[in-house]
N, CA, C and O of each residue as an XYZ file, in Angstrom:
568
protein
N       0.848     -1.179      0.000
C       0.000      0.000      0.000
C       0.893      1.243      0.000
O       1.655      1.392      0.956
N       0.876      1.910     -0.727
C       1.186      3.141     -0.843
C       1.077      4.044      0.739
O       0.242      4.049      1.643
N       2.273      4.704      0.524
C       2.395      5.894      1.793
C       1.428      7.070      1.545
O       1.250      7.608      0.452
N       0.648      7.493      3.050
C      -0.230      8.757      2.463
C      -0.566      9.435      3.922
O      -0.551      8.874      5.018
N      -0.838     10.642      3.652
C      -1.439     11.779      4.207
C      -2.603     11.741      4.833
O      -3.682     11.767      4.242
N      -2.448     11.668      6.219
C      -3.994     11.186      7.257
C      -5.170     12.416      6.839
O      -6.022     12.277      7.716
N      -5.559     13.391      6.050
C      -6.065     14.328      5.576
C      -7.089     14.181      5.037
O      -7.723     15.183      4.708
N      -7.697     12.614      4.714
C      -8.540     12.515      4.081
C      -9.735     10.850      4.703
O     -10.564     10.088      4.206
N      -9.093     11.072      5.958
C     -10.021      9.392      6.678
C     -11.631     10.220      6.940
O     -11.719     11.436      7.103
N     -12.216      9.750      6.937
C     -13.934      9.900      6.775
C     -14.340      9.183      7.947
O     -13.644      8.203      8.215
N     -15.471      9.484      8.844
C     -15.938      8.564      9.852
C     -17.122      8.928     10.301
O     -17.346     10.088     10.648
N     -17.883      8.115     10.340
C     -18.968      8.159     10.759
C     -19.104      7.525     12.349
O     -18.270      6.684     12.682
N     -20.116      7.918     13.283
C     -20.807      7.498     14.919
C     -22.038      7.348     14.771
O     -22.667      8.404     14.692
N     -22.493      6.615     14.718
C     -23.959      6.048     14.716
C     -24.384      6.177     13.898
O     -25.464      6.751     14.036
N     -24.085      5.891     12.718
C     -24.216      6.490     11.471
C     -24.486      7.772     10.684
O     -25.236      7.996      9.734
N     -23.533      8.646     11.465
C     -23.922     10.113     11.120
C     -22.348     10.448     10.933
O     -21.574     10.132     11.837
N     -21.818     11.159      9.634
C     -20.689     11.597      9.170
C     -20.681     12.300      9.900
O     -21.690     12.973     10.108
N     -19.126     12.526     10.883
C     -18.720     13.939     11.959
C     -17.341     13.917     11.579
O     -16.481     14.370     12.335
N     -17.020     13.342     10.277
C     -15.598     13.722      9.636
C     -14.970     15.087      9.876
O     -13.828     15.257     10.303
N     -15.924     16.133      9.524
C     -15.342     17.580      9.745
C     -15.403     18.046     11.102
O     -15.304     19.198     11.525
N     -15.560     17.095     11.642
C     -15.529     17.794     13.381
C     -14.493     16.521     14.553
O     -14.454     16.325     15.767
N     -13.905     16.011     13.528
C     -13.026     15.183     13.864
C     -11.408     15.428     13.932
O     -10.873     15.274     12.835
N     -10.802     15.667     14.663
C      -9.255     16.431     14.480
C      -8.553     14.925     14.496
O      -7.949     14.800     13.431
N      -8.428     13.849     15.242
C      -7.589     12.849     14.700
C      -8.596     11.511     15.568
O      -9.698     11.836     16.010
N      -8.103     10.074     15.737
C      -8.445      9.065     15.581
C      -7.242      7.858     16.140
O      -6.020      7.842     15.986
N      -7.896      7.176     16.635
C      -6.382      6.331     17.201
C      -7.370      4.797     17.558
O      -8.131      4.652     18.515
N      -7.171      4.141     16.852
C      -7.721      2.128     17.320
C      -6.377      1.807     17.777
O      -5.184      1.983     17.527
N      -7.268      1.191     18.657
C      -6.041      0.399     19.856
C      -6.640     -1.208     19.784
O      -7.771     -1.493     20.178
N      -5.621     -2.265     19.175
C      -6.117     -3.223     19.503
C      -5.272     -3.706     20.068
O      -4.148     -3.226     19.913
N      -5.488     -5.058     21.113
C      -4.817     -5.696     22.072
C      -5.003     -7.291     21.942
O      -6.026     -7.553     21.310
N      -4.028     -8.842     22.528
C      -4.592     -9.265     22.920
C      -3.870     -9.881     24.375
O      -2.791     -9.607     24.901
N      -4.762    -10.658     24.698
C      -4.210    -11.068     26.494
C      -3.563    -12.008     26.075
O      -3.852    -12.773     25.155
N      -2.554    -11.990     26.809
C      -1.182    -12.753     27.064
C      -1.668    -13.881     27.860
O      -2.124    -13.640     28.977
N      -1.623    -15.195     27.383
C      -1.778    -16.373     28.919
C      -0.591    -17.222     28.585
O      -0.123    -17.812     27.611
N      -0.247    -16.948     30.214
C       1.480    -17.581     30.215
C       0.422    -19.332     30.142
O      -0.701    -19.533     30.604
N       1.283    -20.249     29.438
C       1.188    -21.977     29.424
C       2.695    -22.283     29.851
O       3.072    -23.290     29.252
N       3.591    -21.809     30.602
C       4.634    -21.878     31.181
C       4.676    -23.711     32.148
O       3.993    -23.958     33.142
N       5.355    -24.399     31.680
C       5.153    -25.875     32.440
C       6.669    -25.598     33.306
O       7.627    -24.834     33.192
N       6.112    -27.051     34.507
C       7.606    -27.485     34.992
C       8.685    -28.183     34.231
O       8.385    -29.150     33.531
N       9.525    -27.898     34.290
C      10.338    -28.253     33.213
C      11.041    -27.677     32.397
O      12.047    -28.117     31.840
N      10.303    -26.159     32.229
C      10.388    -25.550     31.036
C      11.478    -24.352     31.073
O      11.367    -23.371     31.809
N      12.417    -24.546     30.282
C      13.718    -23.289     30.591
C      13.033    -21.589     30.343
O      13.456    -20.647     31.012
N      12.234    -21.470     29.573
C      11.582    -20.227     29.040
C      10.214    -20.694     29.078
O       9.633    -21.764     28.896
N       9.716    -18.754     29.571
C       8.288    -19.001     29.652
C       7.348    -19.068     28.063
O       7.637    -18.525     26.996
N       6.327    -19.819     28.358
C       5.449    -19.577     26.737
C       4.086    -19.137     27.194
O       3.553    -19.150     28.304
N       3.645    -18.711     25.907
C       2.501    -17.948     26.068
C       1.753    -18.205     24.812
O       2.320    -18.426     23.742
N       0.011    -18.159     25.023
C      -0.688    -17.987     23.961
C      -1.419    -16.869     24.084
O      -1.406    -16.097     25.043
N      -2.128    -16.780     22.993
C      -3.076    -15.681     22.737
C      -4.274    -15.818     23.197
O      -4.964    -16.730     22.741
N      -4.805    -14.933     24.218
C      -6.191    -15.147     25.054
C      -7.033    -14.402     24.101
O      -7.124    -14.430     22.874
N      -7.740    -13.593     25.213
C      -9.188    -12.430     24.359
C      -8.668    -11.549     23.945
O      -7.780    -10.970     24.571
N      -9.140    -11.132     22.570
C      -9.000     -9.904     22.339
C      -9.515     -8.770     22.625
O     -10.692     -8.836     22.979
N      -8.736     -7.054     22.579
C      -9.446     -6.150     22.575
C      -9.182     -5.115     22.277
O      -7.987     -4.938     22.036
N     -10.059     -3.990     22.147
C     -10.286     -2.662     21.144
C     -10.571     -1.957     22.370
O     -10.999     -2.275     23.480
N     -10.074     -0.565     21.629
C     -10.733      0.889     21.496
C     -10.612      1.789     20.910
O      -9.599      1.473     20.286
N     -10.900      2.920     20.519
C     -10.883      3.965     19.470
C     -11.109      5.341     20.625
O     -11.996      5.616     21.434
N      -9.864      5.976     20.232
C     -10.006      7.450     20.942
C      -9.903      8.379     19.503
O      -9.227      8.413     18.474
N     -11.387      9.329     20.339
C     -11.528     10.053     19.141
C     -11.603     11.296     19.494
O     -12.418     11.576     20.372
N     -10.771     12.367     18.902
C     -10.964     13.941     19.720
C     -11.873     14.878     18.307
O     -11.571     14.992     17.119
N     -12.965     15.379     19.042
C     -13.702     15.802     18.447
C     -13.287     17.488     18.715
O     -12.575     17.875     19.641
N     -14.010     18.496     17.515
C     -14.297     19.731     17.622
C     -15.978     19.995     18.268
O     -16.930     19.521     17.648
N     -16.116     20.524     19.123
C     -17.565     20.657     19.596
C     -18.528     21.042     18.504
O     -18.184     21.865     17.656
N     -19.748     20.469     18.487
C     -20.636     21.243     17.464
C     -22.424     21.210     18.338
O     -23.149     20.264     18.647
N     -22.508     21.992     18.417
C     -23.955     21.837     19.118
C     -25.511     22.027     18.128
O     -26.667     22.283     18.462
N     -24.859     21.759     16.804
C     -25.766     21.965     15.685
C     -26.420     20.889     15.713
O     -25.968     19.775     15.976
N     -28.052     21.306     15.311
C     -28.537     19.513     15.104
C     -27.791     18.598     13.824
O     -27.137     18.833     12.807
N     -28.312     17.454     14.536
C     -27.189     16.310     13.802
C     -25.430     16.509     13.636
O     -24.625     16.113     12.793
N     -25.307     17.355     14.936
C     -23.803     17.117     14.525
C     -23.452     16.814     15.761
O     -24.393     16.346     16.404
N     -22.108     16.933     16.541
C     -21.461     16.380     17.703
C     -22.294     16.077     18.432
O     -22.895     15.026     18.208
N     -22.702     17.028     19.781
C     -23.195     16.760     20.942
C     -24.644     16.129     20.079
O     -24.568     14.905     19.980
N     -25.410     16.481     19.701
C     -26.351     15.873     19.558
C     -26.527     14.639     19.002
O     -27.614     14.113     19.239
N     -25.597     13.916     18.193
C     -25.098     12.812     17.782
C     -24.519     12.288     18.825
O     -25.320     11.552     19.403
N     -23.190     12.334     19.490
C     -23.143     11.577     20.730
C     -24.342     11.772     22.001
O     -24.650     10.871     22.780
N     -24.685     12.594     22.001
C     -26.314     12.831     23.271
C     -27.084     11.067     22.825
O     -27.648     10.310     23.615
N     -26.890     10.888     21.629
C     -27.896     10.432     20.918
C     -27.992      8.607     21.616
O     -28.880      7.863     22.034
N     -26.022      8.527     21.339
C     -25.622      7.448     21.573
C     -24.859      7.210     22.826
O     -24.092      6.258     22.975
N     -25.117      8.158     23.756
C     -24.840      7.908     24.742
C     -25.300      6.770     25.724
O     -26.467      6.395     25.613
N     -24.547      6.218     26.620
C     -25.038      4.998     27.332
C     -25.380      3.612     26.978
O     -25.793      2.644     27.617
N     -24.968      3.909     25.333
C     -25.673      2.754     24.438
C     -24.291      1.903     23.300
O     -23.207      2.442     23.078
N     -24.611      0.853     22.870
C     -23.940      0.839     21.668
C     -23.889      1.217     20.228
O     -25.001      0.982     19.755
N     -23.349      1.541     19.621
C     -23.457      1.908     18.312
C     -22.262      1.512     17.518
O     -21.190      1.252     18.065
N     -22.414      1.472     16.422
C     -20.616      1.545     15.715
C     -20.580      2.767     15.211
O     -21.443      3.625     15.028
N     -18.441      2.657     14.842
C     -18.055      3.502     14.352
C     -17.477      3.171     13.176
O     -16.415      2.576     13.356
N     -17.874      3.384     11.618
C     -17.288      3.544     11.078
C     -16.215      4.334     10.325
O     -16.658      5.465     10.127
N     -15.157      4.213      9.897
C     -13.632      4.794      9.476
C     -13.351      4.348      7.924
O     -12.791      3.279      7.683
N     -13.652      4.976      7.194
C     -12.773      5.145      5.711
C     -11.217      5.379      5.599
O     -10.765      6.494      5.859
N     -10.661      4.680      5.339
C      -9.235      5.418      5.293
C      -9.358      6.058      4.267
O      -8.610      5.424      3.523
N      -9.685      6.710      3.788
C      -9.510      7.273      1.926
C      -8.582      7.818      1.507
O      -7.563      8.050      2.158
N      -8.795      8.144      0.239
C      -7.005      8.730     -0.560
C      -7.540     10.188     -0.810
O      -6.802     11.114     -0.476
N      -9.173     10.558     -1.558
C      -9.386     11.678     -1.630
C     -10.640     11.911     -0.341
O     -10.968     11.010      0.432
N     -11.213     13.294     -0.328
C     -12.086     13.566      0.764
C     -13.297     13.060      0.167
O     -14.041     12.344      0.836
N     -13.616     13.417     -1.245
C     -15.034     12.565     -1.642
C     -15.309     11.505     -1.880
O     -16.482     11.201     -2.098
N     -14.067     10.389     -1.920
C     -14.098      8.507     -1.797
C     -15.222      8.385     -0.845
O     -15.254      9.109      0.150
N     -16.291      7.378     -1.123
C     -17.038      6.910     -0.654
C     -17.319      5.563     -0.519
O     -18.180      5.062      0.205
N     -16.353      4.868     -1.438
C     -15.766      3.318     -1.688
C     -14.742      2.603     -0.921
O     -13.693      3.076     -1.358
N     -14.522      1.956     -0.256
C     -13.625      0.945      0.148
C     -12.989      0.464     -0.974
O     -13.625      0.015     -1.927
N     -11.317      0.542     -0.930
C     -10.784     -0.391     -1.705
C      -9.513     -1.074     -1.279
O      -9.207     -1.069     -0.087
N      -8.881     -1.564     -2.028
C      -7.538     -2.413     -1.093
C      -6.888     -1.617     -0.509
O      -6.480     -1.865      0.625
N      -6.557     -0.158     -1.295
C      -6.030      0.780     -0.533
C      -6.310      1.751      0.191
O      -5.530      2.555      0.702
N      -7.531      1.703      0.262
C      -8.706      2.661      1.103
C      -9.761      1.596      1.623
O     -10.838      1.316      1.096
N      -9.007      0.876      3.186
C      -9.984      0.068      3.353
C     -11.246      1.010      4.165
O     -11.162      2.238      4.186
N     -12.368      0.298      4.797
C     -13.343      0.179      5.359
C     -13.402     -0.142      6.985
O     -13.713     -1.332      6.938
N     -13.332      0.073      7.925
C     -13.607     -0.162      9.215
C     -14.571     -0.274      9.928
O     -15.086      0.845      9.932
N     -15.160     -0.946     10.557
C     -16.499     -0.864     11.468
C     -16.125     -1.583     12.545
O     -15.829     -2.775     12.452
N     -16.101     -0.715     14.007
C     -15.715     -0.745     14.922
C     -17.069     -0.956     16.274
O     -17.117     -0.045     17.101
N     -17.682     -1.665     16.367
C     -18.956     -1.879     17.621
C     -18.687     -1.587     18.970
O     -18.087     -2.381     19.695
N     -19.271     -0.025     19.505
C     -18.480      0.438     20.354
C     -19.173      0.668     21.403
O     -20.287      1.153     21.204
N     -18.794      0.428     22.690
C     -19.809      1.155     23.974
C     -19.787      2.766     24.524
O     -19.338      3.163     25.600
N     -20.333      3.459     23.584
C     -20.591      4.891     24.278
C     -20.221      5.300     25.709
O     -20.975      6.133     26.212
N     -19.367      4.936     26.331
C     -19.449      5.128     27.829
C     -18.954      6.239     28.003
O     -18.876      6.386     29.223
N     -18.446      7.400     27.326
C     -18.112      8.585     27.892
C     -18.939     10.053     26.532
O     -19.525      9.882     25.463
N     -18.704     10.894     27.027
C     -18.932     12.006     26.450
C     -18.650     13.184     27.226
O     -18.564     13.074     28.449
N     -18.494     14.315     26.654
C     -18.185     15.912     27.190
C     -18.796     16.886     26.306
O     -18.191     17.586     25.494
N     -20.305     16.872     26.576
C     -21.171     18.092     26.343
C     -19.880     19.440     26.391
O     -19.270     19.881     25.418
N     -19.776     19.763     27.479
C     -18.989     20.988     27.377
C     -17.769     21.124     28.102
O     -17.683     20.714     29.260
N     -16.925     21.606     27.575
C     -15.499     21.560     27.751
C     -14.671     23.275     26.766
O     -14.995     23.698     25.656
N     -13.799     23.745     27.552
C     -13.094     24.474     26.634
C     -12.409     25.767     27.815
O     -12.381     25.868     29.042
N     -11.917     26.614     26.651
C     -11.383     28.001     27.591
C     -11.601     28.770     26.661
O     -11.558     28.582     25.445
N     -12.017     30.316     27.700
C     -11.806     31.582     26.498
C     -10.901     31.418     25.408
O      -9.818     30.867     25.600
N     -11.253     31.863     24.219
C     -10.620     32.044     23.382
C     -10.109     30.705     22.355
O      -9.733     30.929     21.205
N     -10.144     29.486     22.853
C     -10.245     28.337     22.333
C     -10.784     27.468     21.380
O     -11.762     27.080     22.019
N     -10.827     27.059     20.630
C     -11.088     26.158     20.022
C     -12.064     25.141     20.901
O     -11.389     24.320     21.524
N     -13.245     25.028     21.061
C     -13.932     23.660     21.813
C     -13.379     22.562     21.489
O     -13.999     22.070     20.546
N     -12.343     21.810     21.869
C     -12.586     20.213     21.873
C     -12.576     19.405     23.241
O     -12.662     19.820     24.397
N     -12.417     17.869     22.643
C     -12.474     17.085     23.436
C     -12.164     15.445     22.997
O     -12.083     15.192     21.796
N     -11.997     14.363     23.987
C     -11.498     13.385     23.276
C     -12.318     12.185     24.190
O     -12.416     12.229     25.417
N     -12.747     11.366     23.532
C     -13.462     10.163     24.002
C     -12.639      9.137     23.909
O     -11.618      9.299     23.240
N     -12.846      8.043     24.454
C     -12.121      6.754     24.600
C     -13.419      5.750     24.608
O     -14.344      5.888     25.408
N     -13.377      4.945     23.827
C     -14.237      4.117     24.166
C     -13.735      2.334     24.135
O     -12.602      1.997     23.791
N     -14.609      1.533     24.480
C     -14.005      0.026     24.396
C     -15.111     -0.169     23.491
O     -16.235      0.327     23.571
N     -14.511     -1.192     22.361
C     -15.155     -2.531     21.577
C     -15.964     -3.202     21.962
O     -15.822     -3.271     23.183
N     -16.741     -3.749     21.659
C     -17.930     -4.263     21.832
C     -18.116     -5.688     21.286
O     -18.876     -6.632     21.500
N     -16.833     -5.349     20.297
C     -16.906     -6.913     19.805
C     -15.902     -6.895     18.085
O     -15.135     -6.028     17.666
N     -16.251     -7.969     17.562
C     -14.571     -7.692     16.398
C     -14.687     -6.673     15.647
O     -15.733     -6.291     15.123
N     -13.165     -5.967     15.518
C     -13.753     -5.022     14.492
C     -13.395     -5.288     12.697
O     -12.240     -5.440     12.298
N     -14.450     -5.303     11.891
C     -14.493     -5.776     10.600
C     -13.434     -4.812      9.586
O     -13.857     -3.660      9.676
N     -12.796     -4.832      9.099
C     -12.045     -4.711      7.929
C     -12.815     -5.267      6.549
O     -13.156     -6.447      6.459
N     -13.073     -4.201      5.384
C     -13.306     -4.641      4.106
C     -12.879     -3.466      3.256
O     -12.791     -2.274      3.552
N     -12.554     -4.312      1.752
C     -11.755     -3.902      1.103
C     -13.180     -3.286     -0.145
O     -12.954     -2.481     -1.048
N     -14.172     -3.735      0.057
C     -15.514     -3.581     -0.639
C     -16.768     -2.817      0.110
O     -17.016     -3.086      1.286
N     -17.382     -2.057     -0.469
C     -18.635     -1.561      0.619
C     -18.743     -0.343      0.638
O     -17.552     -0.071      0.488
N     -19.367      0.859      0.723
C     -19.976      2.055      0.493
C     -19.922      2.589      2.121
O     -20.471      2.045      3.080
N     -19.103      3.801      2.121
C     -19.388      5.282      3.694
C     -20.375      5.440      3.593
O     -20.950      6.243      4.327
């Protein structure tokens, strides 16, 4: 895959585009370590337990209908997914090998209605945990 410029990822929260009120994006996946370490054994071993996710996302405040707060208000306390375009241009609306597709099933557990200082820029940054796997496709419509 070609090297590129984070300038153009697209994302949707509950199915509502908040691309332009999105300053950056970070998936964290993990999995648990389980030592199988025996007697006997000169070095420890390990397999792969559960996996897990999260996605921190720092938003620009928007108190417009259908945009930030009222979109997360929406999905607060609840699950929803998040989908992520990686794209090459801002109007890609396609998944492709090099602009995959993400959908991330996430538990809403935080939000920040209001946050900021004189003179500032409103933002803020959520963290949330997975809910369950997150899908990768190379096919499929934002």
């Amino acid at each position: 895959m070609p090297k590129f410029i984070g300038k153009n990822t697209r994302i949707k929260v509950g199915g509502v585009d908040l691309t332009t009120s999105i300053a950056s994006i970070e998936v964290t996946e993990t999995v648990d370590e389980v030592e199988t370490t025996a007697f006997g054994s000169a070095s420890r071993s390990r397999i792969a337990g559960l996996k897990d996710a999260s996605i921190t996302i720092s938003f620009h405040q928007d108190y417009g209908t259908g945009s930030v707060a009222d979109t997360l208000g929406s999905v607060f306390g609840g699950t929803t997914s998040v989908v992520i375009l990686a794209a090459t241009a801002i109007t890609q609306s396609t998944a492709t090998a090099t602009a995959p597709l993400y959908t991330i099933p996430v538990l809403c557990s935080q939000q920040t209605p209001v946050n900021g200082q004189i003179g500032d820029l409103v933002t803020f940054d959520v963290t949330w945990p997975a809910v369950g796997e997150i899908t990768k496709s190379t096919s499929g419509t934002f």
